[in-house]
N, C-alpha and C positions, 0 to 999 in steps of 0.2 A: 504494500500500500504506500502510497506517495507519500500521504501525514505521517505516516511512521518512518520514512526515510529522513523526511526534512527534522520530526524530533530525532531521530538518532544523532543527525550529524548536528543539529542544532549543540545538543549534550558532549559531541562526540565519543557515543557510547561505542566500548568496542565489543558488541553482544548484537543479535538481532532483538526486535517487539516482535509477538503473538501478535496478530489478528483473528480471535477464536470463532470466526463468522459462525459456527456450530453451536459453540457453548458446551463443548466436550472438557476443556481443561479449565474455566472458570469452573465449573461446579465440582469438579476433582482440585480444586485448591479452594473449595470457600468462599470464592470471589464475584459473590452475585448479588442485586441487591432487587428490590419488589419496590416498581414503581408503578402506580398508577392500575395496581392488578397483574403487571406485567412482571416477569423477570428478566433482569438483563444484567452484563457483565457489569461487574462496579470498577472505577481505573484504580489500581493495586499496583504496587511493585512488587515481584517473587521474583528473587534471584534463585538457580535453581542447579544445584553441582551437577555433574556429569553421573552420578548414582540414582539423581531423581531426587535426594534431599536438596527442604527448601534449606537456605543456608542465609536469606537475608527476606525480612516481609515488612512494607512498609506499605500501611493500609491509609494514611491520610497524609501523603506524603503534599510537599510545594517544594516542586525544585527552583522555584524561587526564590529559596529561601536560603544562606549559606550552608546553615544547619542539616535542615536535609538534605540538598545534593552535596555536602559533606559526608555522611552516613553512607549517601549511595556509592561512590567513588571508591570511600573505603572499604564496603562490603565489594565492589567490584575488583579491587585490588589482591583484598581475601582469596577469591573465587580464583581470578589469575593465577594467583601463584601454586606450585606442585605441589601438592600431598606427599 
């Protein structure tokens, strides 16, 4: 998806975004919220190892804010590095 390219590089994440069009792995992480009668994905950060453990969840995140995208950088850093 385009928005997800322009946020990655925005961030300069070096990870790809989920676009779950299904709702397969929001509801296998929790990440759903009931709007309106409806369910739909809620926006969530899961960072998520190579084993499938989540390793970083930031459910009200502003990466506007230094604070959180401090938090996310460093769990992204975490993630980076070898076991």
């Amino acid at each position: 998806m385009k928005s997800h390219a322009r946020f990655r590089k925005s961030l300069q994440l070096p990870f790809g975004l989920l676009a779950d069009t299904e709702g397969k792995v929001v509801r296998q992480y929790d990440a759903t919220l009931v709007y309106k009668g409806q369910t739909l994905a809620a926006r969530k950060i899961v960072l998520i190892d190579r084993a499938g453990r989540i390793v970083y969840r930031d459910d009200k995140y502003d990466l506007s804010t230094d604070a959180d995208l401090d938090a996310l950088k460093q769990a992204v850093s975490r993630l980076a590095k070898p076991q």
